[in-house]
C-alpha atoms as a printed R data frame, in Angstrom:
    type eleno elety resid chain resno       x       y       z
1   ATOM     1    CA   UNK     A     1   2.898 -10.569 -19.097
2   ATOM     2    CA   UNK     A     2   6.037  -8.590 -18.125
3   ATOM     3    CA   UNK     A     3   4.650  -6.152 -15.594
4   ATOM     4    CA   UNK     A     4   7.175  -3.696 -14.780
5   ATOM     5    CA   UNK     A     5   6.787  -1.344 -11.694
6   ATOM     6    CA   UNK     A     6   9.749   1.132 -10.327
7   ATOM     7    CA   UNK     A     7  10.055   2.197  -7.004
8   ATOM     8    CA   UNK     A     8  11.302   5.548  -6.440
9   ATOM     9    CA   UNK     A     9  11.872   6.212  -2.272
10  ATOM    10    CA   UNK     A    10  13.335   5.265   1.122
11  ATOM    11    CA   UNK     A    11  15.277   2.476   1.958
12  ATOM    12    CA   UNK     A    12  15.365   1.962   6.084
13  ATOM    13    CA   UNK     A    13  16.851  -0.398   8.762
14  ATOM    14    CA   UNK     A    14  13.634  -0.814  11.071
15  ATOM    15    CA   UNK     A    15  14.240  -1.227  14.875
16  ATOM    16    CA   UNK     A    16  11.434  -2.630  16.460
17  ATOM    17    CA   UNK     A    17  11.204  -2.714  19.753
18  ATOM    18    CA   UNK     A    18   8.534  -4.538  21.334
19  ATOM    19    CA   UNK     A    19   6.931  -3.191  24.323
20  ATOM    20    CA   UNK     A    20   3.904  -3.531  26.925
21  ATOM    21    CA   UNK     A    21   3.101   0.209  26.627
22  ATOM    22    CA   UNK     A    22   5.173   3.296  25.911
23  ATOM    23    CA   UNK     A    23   7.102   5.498  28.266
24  ATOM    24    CA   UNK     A    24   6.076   8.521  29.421
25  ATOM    25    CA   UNK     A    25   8.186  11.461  28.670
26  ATOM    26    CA   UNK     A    26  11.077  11.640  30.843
27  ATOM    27    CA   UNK     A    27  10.960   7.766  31.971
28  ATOM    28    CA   UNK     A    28  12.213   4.693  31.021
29  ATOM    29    CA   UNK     A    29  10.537   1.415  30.976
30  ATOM    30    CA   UNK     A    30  12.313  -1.993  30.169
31  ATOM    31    CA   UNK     A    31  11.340  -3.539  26.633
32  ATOM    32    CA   UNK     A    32  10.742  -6.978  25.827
33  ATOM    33    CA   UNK     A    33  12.768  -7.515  22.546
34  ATOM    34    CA   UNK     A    34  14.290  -5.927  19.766
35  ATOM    35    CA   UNK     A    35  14.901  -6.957  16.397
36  ATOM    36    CA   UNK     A    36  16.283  -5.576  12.861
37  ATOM    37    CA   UNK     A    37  14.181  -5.892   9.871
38  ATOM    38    CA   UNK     A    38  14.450  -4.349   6.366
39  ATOM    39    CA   UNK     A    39  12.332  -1.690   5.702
40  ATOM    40    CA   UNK     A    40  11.605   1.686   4.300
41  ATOM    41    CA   UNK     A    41   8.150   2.525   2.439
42  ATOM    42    CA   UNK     A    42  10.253   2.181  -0.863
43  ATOM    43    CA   UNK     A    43  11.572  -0.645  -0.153
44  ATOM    44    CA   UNK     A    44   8.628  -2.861   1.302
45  ATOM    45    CA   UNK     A    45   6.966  -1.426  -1.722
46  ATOM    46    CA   UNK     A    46   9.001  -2.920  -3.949
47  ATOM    47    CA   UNK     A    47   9.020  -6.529  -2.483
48  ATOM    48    CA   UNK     A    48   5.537  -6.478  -2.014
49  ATOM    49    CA   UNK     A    49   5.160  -5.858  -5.929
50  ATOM    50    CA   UNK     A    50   7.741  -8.432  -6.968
51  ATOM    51    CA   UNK     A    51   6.075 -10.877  -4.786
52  ATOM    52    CA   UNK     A    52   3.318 -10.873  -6.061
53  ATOM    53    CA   UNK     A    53   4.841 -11.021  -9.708
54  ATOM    54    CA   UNK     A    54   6.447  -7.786 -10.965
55  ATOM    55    CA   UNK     A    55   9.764  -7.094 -12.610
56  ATOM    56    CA   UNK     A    56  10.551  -4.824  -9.821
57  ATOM    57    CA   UNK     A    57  13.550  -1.680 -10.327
58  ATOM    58    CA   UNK     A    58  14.215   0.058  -7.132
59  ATOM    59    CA   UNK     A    59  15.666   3.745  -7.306
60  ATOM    60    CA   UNK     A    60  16.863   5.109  -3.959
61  ATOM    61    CA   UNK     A    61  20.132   5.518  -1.941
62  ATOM    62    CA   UNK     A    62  21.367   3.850   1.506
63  ATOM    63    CA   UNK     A    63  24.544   4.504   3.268
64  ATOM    64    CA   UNK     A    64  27.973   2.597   2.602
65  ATOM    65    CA   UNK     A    65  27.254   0.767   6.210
66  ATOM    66    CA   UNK     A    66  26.467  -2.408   7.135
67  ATOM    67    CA   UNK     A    67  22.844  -1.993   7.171
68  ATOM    68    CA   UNK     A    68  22.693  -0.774   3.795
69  ATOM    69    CA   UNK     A    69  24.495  -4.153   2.565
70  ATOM    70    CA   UNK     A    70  21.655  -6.229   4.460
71  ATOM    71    CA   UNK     A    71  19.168  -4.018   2.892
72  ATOM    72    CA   UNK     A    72  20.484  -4.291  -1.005
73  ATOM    73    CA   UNK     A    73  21.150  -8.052  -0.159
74  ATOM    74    CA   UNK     A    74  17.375  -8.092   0.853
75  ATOM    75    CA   UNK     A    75  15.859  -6.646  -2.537
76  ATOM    76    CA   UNK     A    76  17.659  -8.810  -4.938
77  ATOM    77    CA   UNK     A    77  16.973 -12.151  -2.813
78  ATOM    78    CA   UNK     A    78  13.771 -11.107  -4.256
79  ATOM    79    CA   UNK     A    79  15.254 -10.575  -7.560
80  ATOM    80    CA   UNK     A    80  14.654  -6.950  -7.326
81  ATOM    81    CA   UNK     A    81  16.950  -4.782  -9.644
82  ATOM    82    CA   UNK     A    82  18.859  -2.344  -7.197
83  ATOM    83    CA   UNK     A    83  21.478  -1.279 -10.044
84  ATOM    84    CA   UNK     A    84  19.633   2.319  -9.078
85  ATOM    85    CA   UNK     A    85  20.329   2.128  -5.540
86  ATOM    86    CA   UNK     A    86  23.472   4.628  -4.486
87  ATOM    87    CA   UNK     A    87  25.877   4.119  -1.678
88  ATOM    88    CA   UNK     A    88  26.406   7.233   0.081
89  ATOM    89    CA   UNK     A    89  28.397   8.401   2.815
90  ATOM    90    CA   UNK     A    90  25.729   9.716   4.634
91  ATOM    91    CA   UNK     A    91  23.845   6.860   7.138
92  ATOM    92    CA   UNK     A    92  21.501   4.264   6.157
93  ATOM    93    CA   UNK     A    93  17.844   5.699   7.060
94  ATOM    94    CA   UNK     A    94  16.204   4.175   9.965
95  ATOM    95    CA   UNK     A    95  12.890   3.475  11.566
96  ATOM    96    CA   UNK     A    96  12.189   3.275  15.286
97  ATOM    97    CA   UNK     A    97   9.109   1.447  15.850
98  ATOM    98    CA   UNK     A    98   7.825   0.588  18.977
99  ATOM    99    CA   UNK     A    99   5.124  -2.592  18.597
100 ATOM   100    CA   UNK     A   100   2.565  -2.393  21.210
101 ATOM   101    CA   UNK     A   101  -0.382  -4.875  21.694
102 ATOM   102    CA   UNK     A   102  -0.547  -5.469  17.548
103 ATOM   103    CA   UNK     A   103  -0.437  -2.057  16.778
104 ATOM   104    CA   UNK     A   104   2.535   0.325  16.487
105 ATOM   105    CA   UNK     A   105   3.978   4.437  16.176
106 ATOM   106    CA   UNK     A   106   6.899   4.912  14.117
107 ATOM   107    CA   UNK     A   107  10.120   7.573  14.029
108 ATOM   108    CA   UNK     A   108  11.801   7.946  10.692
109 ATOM   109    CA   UNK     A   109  15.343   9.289  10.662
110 ATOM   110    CA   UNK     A   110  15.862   9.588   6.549
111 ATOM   111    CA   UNK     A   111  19.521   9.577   6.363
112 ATOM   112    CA   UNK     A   112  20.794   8.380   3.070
113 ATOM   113    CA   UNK     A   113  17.209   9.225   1.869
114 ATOM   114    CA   UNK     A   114  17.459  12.350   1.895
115 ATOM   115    CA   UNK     A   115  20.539  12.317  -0.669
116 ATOM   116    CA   UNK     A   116  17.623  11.376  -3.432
117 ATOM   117    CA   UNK     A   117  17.708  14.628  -4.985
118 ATOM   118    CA   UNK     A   118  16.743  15.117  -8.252
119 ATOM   119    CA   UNK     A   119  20.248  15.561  -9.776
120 ATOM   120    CA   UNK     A   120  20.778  12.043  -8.197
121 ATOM   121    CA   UNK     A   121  18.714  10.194 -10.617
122 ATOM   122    CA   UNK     A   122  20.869   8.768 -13.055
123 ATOM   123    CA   UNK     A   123  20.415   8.008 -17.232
124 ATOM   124    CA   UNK     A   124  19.897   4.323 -15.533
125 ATOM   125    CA   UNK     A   125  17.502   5.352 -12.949
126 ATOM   126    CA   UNK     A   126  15.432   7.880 -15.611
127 ATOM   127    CA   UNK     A   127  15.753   4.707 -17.670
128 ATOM   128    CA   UNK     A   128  13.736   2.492 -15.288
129 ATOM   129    CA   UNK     A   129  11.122   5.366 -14.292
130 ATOM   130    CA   UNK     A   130  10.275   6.013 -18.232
131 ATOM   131    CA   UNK     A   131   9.953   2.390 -19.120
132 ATOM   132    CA   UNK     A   132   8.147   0.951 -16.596
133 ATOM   133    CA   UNK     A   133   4.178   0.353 -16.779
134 ATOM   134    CA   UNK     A   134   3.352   1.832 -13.175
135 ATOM   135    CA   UNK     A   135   6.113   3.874 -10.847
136 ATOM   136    CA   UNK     A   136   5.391   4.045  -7.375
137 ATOM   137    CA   UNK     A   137   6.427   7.166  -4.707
138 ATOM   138    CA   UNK     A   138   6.198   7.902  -0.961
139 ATOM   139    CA   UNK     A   139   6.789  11.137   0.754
140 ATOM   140    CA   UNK     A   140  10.097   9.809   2.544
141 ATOM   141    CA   UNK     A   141  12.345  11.325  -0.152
142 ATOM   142    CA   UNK     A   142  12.791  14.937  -0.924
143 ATOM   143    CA   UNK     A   143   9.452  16.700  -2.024
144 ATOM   144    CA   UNK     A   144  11.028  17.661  -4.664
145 ATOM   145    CA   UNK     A   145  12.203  14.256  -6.083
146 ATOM   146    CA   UNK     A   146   8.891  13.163  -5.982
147 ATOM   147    CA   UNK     A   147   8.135  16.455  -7.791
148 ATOM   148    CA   UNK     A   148  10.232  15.653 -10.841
149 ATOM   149    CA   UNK     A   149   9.549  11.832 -10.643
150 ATOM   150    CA   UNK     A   150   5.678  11.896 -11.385
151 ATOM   151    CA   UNK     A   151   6.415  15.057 -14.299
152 ATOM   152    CA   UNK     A   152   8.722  12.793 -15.606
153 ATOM   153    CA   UNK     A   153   6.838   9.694 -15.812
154 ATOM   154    CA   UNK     A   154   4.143  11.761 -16.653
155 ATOM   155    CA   UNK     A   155   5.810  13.137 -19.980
156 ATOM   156    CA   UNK     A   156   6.676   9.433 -20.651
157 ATOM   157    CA   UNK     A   157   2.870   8.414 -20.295
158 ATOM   158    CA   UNK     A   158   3.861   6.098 -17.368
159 ATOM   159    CA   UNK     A   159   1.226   5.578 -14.605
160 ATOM   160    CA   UNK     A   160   2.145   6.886 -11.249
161 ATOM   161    CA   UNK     A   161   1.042   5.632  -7.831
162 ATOM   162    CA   UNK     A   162   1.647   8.390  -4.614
163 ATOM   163    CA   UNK     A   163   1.308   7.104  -1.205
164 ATOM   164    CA   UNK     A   164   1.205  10.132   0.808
165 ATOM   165    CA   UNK     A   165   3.230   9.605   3.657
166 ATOM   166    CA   UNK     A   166   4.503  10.921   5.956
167 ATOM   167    CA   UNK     A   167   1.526  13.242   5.711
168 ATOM   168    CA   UNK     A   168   2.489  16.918   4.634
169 ATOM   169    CA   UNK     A   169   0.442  18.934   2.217
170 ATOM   170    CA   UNK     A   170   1.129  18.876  -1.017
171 ATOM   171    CA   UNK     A   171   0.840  21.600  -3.961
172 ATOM   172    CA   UNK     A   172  -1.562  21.309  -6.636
173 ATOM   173    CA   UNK     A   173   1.142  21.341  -9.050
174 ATOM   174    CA   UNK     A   174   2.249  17.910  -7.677
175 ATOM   175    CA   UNK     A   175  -0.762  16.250  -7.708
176 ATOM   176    CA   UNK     A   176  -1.394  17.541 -11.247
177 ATOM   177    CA   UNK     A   177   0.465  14.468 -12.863
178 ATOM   178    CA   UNK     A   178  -0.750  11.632  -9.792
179 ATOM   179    CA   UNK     A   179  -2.759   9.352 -11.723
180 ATOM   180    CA   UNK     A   180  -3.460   7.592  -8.119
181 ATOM   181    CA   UNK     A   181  -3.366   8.794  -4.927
182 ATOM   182    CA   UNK     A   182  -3.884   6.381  -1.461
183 ATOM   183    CA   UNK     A   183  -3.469   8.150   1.897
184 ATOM   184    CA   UNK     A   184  -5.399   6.682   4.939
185 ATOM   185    CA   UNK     A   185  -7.868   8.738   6.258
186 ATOM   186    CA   UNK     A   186  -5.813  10.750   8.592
187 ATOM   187    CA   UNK     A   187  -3.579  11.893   5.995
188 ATOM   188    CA   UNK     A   188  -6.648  12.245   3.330
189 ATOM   189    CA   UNK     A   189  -7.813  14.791   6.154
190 ATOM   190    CA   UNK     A   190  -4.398  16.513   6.384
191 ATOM   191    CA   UNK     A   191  -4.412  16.999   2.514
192 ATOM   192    CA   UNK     A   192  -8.191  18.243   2.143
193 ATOM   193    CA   UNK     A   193  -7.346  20.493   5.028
194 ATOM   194    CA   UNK     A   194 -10.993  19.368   6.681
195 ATOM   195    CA   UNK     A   195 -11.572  16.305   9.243
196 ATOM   196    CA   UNK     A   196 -14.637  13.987   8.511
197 ATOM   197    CA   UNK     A   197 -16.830  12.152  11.092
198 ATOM   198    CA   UNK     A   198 -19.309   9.960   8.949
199 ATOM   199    CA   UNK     A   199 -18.869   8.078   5.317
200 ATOM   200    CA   UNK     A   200 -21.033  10.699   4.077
201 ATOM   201    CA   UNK     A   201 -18.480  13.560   4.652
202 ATOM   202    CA   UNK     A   202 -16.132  11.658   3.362
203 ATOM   203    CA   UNK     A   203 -17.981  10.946   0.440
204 ATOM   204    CA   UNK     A   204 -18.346  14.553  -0.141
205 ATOM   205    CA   UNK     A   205 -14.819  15.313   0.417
206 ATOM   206    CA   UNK     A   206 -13.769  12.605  -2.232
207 ATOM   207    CA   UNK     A   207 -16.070  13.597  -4.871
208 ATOM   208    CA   UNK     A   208 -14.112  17.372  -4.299
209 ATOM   209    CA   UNK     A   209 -10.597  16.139  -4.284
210 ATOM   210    CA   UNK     A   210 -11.167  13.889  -7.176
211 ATOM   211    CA   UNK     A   211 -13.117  17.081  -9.558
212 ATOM   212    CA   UNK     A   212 -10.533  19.317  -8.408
213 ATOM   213    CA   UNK     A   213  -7.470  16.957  -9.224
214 ATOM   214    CA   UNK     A   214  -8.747  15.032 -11.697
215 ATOM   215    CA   UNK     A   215  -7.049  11.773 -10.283
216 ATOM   216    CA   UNK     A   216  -8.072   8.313  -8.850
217 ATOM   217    CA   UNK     A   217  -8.450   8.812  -4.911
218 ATOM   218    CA   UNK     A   218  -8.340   5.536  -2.526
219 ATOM   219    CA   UNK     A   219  -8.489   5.975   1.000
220 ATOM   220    CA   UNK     A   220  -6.994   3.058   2.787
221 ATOM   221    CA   UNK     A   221  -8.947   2.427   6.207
222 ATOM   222    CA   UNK     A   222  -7.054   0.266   7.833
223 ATOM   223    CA   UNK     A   223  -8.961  -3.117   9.195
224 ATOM   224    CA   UNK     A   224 -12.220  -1.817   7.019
225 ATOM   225    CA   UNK     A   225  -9.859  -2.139   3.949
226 ATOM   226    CA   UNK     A   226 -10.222   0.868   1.887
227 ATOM   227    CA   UNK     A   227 -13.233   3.017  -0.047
228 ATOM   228    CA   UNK     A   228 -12.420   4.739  -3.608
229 ATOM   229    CA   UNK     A   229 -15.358   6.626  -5.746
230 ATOM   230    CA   UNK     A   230 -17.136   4.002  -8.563
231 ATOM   231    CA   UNK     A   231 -19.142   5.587 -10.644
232 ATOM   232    CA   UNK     A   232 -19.676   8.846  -8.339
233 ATOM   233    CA   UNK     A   233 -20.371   7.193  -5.501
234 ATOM   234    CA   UNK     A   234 -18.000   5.999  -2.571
235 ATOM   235    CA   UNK     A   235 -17.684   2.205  -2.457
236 ATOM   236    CA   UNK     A   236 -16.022   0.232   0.070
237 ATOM   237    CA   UNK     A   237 -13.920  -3.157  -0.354
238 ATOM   238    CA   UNK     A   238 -13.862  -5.005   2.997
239 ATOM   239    CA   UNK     A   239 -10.991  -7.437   3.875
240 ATOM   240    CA   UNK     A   240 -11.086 -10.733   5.056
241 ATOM   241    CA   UNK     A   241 -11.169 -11.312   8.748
242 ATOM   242    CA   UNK     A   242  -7.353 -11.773   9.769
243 ATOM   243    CA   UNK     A   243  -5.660 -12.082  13.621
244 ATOM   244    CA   UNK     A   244  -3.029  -9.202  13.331
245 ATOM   245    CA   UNK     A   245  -0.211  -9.869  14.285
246 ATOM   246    CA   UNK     A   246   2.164  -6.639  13.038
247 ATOM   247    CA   UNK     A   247   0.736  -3.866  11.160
248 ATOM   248    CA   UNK     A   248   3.863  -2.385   9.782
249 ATOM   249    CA   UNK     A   249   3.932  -2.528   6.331
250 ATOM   250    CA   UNK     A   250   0.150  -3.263   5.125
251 ATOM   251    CA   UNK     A   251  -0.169  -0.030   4.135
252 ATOM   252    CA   UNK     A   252   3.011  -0.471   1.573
253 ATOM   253    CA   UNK     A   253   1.711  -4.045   0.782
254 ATOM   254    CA   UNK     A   254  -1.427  -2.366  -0.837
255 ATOM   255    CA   UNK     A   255   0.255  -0.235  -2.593
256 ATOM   256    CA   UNK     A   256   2.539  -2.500  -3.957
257 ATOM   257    CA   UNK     A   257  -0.533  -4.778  -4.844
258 ATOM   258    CA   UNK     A   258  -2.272  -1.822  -6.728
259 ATOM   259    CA   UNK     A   259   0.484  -1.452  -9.056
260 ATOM   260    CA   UNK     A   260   0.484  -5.138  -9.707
261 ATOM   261    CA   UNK     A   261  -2.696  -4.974 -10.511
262 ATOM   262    CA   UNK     A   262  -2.704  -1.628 -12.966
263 ATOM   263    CA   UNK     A   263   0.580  -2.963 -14.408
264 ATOM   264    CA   UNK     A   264  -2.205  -5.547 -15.607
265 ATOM   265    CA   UNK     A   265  -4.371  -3.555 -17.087
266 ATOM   266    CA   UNK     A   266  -6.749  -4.727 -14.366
267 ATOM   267    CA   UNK     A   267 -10.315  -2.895 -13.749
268 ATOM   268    CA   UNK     A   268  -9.689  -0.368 -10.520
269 ATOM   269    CA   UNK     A   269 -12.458  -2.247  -8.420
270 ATOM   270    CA   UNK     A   270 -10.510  -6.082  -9.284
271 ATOM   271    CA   UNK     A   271  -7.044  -4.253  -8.058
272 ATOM   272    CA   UNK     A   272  -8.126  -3.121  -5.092
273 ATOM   273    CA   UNK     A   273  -9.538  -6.048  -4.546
274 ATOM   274    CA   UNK     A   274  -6.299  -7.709  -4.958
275 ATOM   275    CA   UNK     A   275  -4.655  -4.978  -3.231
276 ATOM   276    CA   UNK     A   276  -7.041  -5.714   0.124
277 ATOM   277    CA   UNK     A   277  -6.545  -9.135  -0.114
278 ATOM   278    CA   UNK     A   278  -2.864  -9.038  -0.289
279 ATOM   279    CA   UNK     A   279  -2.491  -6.400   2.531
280 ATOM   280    CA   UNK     A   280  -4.778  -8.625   5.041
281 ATOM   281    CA   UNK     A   281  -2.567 -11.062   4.850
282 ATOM   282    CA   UNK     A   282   0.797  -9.479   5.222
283 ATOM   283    CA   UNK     A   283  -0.451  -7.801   8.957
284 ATOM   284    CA   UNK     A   284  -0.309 -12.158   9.586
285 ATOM   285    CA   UNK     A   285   2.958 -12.363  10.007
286 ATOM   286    CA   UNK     A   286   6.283 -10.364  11.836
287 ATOM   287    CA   UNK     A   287   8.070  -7.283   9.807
288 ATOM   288    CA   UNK     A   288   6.929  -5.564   7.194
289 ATOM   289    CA   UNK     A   289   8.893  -7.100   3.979
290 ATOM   290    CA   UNK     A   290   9.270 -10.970   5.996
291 ATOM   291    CA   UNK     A   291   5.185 -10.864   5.979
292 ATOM   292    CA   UNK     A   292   4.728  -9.564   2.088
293 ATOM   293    CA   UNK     A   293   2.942 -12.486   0.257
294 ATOM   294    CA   UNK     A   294   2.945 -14.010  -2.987
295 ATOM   295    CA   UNK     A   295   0.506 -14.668  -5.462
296 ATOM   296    CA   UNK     A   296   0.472 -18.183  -4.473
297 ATOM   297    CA   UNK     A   297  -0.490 -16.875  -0.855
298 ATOM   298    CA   UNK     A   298  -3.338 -14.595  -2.139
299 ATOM   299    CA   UNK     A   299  -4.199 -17.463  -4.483
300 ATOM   300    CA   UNK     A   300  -4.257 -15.567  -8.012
301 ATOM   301    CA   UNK     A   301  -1.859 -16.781 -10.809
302 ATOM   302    CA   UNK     A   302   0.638 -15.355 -11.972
């Protein structure tokens, strides 16, 4: 089956910097290494889904730097299509992430990302959004790319994935034409403007986002996997036990997964399964696209 998923969003150089703890405001502490990955929610997006057996299009932009040539040479050694991604004179977009005991906290500069305006998209990119069977966005493009994106591929009848993040509320108009939303639980609590403490608040809260927007919610939860809303009621898919080694990226693994698995025509409860499996095993390895796996690794066929 030709599954065909575009990628609409950011495009980053991340510098991690690995660390004991982080410094205090004002002081400066010595770090243990540094190193410079490919990255950008778009972008690990998109080589999670072609990993795992997509016909992958990514639309975006990156500066006319050296980082943006490692980062476009990165995409197609995973045979990505990157015919949609523009050079621009304005700086690659980076990621400052400092990795602390397993976990990390992240500073996005957008740079060239923030060139992806609507006027932007191309007949080529439009092209790629129209025709494909599921287009994935993030929030670390203009608001209102993502905006025209999902009316677009709405109008086409194309399925449309939004991971929203960075957090930032969003306008019911928007979400109007998500067919599948997945933000983690803080930035599930950021959109429904109310904070949970138990599974049955967030049950609750679900069962309102979902009647008033009419779309599929997930809520990734990090090492408990994620919970979605089967049949009215919340159920939860647990991942496998894994040793983390680098969280960066899981969350864009799963998302990349869940297209994979729509683009399939797969039940929602069999693609998040998929989608769990595949992100447990990405926080295995170091850097966010350099741990994506393949089908072979989450042992489905292709």
């Amino acid at each position: 089956m030709d599954r065909r998923v575009a990628v609409v969003g950011s495009l980053n150089m991340d510098l991690i910097t690995r660390t004991a703890r982080l410094p205090k405001i004002g002081e400066t502490i010595l770090g243990e290494s540094i190193d410079y990955l490919p990255g950008g929610k778009g972008a690990n997006q998109a080589v999670a889904a072609a990993r795992l057996g997509c016909r992958v299009d990514m639309v975006g932009a990156v500066g006319a730097d050296a980082f943006g040539d490692v980062l476009i040479a990165g995409l197609e050694e995973d045979g990505i299509e990157t015919g949609s991604v523009r050079r621009t004179d304005v700086p690659t977009g980076i990621a400052n992430i400092f990795s602390v005991g397993g976990d990390n906290c992240i500073t996005v500069v957008p740079g060239a990302n923030g060139t992806v305006t609507p006027d932007s998209l191309d007949d080529k990119a439009m092209a790629a959004i129209r025709e494909a069977d599921v287009v994935i966005l993030q929030m670390e493009i203009p608001v209102e790319t993502v905006t025209h994106v999902l009316a677009e591929a709405k109008k086409a009848g194309v399925r449309t994935i939004l991971n929203p993040a960075p957090a930032q509320v969003l306008p019911d108009s928007l979400l109007a034409d998500v067919d599948y939303l997945t933000p983690n639980e803080t930035e599930f609590e950021l959109l429904a403007g109310r904070r949970f403490s138990s599974d049955l608040e967030l049950e609750v809260l679900m069962k309102e986002w979902e009647d008033r927007h009419g779309h599929a919610l997930i809520v990734t939860l990090g090492e408990r996997g994620c919970t979605f809303l089967e049949d009215g009621r919340m159920a939860t898919i647990a991942p496998p036990k894994v040793k983390a080694v680098d969280t960066t990226g899981a969350g864009d693994c799963f998302n990349g997964a869940l297209a994979s698995g729509i683009a399939q025509e797969w039940p929602l409860r069999r693609s998040l399964e998929f989608a769990v499996a595949a992100s447990s095993l990405a926080v295995t390895k170091f850097g966010a696209q350099a741990g994506m796996p393949t089908l072979e690794d989450v042992g489905v066929d292709g």
